[in-house]
SERO-4910 file (N, C-alpha, C, O; in steps of 0.05 Angstrom, whole numbers):
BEGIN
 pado doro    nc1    nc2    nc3   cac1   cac2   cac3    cc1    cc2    cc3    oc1    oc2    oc3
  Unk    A  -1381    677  -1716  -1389    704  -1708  -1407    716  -1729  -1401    715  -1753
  Unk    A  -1432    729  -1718  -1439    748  -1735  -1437    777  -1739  -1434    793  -1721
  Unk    A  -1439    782  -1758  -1423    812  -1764  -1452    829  -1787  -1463    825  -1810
  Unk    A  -1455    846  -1766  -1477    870  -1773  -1470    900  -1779  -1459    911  -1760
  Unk    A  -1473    913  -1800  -1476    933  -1800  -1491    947  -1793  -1513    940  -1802
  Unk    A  -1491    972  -1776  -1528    978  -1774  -1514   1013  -1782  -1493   1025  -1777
  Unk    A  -1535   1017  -1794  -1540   1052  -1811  -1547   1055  -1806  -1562   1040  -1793
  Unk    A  -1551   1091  -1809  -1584   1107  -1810  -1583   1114  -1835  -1563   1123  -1847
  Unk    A  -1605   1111  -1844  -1616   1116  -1866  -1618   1101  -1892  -1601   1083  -1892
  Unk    A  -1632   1101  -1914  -1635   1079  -1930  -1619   1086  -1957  -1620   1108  -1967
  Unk    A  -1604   1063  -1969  -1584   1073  -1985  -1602   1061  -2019  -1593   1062  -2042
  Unk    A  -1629   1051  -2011  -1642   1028  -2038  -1631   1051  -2063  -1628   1075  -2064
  Unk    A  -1628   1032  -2078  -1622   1050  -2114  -1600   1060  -2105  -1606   1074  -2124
  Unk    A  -1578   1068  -2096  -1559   1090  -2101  -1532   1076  -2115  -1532   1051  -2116
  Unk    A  -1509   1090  -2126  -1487   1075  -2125  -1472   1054  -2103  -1461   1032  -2103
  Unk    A  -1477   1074  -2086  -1473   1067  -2056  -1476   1043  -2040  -1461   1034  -2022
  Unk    A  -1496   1034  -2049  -1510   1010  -2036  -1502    990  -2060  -1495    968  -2051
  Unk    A  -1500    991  -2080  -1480    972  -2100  -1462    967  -2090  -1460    944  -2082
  Unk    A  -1443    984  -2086  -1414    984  -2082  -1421    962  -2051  -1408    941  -2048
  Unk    A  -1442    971  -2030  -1451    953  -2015  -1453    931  -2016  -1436    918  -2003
  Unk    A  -1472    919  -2031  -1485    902  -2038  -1461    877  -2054  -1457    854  -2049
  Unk    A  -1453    894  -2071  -1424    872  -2085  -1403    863  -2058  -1396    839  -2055
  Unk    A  -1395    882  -2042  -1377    875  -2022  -1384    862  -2001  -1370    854  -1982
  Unk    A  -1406    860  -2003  -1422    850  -1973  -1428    818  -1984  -1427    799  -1968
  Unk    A  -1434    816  -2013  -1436    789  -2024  -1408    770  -2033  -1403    746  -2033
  Unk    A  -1391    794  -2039  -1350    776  -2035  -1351    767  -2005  -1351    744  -1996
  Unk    A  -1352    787  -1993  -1347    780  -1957  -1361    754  -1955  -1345    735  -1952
  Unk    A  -1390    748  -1955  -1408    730  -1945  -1393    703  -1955  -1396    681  -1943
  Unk    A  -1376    705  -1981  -1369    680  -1994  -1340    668  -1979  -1334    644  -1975
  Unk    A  -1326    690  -1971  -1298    683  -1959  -1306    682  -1924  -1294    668  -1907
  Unk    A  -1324    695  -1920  -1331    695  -1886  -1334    668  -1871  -1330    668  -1847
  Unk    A  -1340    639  -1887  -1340    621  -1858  -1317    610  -1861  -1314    593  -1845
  Unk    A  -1294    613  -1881  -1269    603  -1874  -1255    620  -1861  -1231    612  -1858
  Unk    A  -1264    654  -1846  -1253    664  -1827  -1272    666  -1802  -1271    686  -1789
  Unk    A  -1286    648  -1796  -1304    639  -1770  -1328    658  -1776  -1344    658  -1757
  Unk    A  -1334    676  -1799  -1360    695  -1796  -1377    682  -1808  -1371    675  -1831
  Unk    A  -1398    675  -1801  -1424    656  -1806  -1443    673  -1824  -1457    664  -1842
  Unk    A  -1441    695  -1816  -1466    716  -1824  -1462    750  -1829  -1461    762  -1807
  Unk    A  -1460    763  -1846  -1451    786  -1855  -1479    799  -1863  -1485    795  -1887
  Unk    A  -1501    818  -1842  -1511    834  -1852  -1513    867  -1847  -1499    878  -1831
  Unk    A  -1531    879  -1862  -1534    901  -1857  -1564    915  -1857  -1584    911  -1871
  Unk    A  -1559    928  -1842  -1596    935  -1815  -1590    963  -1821  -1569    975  -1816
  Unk    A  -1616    975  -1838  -1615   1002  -1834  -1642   1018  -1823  -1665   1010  -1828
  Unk    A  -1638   1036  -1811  -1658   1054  -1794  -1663   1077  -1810  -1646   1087  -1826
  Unk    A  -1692   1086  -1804  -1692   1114  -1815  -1672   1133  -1797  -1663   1131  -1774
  Unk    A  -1669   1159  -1823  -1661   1184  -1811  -1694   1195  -1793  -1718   1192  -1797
  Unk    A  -1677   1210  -1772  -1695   1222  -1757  -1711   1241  -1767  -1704   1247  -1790
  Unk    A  -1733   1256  -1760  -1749   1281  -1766  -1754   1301  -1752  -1759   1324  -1759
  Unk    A  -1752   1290  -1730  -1743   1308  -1707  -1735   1336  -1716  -1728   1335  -1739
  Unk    A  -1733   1364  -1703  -1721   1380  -1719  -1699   1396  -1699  -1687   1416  -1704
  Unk    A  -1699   1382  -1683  -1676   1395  -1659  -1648   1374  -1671  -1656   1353  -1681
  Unk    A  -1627   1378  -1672  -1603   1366  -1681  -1598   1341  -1661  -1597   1318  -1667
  Unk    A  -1596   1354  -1631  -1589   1329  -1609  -1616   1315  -1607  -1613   1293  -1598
  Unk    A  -1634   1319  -1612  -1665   1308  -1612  -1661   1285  -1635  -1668   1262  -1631
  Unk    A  -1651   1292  -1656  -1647   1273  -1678  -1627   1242  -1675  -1631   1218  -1679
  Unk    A  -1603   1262  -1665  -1587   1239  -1656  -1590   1228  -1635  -1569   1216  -1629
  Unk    A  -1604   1225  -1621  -1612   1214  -1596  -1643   1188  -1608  -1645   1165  -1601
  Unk    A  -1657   1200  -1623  -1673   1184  -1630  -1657   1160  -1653  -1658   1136  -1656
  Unk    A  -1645   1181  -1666  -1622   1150  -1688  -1613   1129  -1672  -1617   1105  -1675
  Unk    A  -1597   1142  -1650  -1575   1123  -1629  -1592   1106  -1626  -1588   1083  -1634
  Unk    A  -1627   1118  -1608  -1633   1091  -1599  -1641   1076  -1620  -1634   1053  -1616
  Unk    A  -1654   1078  -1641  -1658   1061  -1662  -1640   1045  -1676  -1647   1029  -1694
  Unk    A  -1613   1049  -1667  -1576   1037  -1681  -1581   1019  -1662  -1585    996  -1671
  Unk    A  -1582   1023  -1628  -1578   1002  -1603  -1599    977  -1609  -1593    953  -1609
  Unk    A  -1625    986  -1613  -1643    961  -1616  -1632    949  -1639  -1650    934  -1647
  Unk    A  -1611    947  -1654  -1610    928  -1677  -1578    915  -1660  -1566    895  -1668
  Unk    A  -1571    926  -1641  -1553    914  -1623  -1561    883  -1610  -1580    882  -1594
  Unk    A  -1549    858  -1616  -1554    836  -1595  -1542    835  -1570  -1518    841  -1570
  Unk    A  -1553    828  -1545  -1538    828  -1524  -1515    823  -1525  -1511    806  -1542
  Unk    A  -1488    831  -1507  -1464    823  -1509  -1448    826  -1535  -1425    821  -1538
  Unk    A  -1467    834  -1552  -1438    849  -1578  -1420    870  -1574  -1424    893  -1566
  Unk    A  -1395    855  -1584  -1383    878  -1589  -1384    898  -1610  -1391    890  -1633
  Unk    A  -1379    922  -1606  -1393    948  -1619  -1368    960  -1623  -1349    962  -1608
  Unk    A  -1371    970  -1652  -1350    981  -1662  -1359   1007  -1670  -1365   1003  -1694
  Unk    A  -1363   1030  -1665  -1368   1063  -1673  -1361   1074  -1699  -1345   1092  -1694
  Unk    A  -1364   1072  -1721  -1358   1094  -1741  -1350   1126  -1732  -1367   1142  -1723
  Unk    A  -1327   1130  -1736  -1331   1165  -1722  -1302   1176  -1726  -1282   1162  -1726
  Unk    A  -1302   1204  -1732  -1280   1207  -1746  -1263   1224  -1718  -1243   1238  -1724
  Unk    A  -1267   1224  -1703  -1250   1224  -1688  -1242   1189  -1672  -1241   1187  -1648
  Unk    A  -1240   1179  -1679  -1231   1152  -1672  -1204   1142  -1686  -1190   1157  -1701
  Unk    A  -1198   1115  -1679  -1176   1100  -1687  -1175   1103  -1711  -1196   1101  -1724
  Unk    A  -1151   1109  -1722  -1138   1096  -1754  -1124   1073  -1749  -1109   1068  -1729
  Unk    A  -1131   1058  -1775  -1117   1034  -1773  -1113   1033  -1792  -1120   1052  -1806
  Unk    A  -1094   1006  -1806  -1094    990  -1827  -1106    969  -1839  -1109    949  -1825
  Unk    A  -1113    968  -1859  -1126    940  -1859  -1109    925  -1851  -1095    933  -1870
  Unk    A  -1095    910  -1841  -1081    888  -1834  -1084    879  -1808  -1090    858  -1796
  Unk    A  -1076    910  -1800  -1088    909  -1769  -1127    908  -1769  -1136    889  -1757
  Unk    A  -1140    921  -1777  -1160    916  -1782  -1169    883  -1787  -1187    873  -1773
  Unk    A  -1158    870  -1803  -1162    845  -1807  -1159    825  -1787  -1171    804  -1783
  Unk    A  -1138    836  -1771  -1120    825  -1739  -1144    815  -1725  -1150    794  -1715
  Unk    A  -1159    846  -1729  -1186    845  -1703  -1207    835  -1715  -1221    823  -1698
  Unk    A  -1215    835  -1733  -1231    802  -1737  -1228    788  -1730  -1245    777  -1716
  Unk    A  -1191    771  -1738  -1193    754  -1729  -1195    743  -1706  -1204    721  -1700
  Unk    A  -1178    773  -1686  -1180    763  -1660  -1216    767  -1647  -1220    755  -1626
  Unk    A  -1230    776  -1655  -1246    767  -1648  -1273    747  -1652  -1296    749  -1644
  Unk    A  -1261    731  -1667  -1274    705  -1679  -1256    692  -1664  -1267    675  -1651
  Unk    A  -1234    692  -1662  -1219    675  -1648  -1229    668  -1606  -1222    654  -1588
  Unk    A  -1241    683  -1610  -1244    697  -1585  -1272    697  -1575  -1280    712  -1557
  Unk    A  -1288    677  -1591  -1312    663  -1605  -1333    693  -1590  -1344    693  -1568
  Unk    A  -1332    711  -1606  -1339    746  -1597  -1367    726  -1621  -1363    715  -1643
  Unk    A  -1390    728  -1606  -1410    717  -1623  -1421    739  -1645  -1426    734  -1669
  Unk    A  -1425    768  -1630  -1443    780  -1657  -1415    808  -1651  -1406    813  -1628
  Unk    A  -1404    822  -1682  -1391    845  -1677  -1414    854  -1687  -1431    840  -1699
  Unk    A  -1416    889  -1679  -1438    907  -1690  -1416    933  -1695  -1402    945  -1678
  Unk    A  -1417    937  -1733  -1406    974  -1733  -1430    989  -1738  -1447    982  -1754
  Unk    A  -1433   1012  -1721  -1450   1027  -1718  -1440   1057  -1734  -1420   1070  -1730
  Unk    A  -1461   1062  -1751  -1452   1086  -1775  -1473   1104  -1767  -1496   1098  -1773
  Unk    A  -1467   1126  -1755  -1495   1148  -1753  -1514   1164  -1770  -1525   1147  -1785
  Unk    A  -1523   1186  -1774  -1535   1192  -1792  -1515   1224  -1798  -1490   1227  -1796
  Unk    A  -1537   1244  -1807  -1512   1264  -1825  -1509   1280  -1797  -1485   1286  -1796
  Unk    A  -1518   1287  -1781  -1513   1294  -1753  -1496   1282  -1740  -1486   1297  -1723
  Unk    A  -1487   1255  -1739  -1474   1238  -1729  -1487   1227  -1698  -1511   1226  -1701
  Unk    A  -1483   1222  -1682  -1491   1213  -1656  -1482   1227  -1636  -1463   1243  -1637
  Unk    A  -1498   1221  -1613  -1495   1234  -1582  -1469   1218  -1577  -1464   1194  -1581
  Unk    A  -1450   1242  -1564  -1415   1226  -1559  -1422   1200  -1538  -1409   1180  -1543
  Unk    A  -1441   1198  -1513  -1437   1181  -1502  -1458   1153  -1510  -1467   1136  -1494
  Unk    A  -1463   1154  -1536  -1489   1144  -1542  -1481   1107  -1533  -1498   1092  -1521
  Unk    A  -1457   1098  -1540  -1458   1069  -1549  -1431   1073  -1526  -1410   1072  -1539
  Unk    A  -1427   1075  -1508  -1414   1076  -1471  -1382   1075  -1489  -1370   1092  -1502
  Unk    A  -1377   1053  -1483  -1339   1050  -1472  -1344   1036  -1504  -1331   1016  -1503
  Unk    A  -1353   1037  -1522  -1347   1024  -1547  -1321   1032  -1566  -1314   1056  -1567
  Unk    A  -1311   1016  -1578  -1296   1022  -1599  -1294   1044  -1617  -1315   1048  -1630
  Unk    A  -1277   1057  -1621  -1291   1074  -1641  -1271   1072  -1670  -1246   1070  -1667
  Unk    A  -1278   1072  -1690  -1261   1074  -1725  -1263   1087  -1739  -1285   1096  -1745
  Unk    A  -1235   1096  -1752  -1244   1117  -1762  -1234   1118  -1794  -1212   1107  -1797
  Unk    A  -1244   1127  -1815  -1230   1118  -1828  -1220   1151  -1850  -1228   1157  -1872
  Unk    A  -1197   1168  -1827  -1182   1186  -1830  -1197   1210  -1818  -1221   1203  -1816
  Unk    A  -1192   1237  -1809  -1209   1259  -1797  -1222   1270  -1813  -1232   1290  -1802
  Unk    A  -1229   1266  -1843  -1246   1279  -1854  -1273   1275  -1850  -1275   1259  -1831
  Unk    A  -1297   1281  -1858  -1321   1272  -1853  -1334   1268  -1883  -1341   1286  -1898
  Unk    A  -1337   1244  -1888  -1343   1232  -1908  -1385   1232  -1909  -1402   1244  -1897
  Unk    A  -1385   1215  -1927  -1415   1229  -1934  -1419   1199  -1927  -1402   1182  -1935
  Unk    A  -1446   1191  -1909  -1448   1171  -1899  -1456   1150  -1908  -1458   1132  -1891
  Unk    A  -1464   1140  -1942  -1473   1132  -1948  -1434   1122  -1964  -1424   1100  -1967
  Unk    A  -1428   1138  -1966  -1400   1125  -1979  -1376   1116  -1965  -1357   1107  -1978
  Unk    A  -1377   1119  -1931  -1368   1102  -1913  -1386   1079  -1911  -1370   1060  -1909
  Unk    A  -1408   1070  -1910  -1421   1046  -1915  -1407   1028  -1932  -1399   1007  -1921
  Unk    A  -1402   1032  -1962  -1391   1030  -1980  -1360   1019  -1979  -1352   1001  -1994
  Unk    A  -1340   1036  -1956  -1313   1042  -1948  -1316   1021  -1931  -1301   1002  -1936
  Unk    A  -1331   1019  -1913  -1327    993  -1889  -1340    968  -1905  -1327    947  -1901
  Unk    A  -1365    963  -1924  -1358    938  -1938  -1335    926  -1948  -1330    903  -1944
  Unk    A  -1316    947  -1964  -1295    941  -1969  -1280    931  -1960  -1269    911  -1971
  Unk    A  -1274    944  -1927  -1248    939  -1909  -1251    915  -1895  -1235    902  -1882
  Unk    A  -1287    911  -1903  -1289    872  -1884  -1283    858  -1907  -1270    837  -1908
  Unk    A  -1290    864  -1919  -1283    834  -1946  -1257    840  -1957  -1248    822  -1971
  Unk    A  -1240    862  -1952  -1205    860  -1948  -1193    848  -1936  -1174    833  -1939
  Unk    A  -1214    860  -1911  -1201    847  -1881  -1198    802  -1880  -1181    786  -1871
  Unk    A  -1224    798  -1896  -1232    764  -1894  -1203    757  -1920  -1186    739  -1916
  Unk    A  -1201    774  -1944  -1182    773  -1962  -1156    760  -1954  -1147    738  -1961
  Unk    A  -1143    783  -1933  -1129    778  -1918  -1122    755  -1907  -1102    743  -1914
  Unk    A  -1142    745  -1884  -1147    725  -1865  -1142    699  -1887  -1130    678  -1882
  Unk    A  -1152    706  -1908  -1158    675  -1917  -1139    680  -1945  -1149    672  -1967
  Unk    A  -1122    687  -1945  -1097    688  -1965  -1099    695  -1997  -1084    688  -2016
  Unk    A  -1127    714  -1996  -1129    712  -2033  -1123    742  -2035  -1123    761  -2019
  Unk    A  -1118    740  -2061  -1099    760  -2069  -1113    787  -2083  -1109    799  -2104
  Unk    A  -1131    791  -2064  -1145    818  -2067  -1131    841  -2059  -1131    861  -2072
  Unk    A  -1116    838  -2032  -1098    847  -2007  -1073    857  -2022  -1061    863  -2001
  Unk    A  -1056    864  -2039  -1028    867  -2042  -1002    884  -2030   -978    883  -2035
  Unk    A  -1017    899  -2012   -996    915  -1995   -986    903  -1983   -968    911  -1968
***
């Protein structure tokens, strides 16, 4: 399976994209002994637009074109699911198991997205606060290369 992140907006130089960049390179190393072939991340500009729903409407569609047909799509959004990593990890596996070819998490910009932008998709959340979007990027590298941790028994995981 391949597994994409797609953003809005560009994180080059920040802490942010370290904290990225290191977790996205642990993941890539433990990922094909949990069926993930390919771990990237696709980022779009923020909009310029100056109407708010004008903005997120132009992000969404720029998030969907980095969509491959038939992926499953997972929503960033803080009104969505809490989970655990464990359970989190579950659904990796079950969907590698489940030979789900490309997952896509979709992270919006500081407006966030049109509610019906990405249909009947998944949505995650990671607690009701609204975090600053470049440091949920950061939070979900984490929780995949926990999540592969997990799956594949090294002792990053200790809960």
């Amino acid at each position: 399976m391949r597994l994409t992140i797609a953003a809005v907006g560009h994180g080059r130089g920040t802490p942010e994209a370290t904290l990225c960049d290191d977790f996205i390179g642990r993941a890539r190393a433990l990922g094909r002994q949990a069926g993930i072939t390919q771990i990237a991340l696709e980022e779009v500009p923020v909009s310029k637009l100056r109407e708010g729903r004008a903005r997120r409407v132009e992000e969404a569609e720029r998030l969907a074109r980095k969509i491959p047909p038939g992926a499953h799509v997972i929503v960033l959004d803080p009104r969505g699911t809490n989970t655990t990593s464990q359970s989190f990890a579950e659904q990796l596996s079950g969907l590698c198991n489940a030979a789900s070819r490309d997952l896509v998490f979709v992270i919006g910009g500081p407006d966030g997205l049109p509610p019906d932008a990405f249909g009947s998709a998944q949505t995650l959340a990671f607690g009701a606060q609204t975090w600053p979007h470049l440091l949920v990027r950061a939070m979900l590298c984490e929780q995949i290369y926990r999540g592969l941790t997990i799956l594949c028994r090294h002792p990053y995981h200790r809960a």
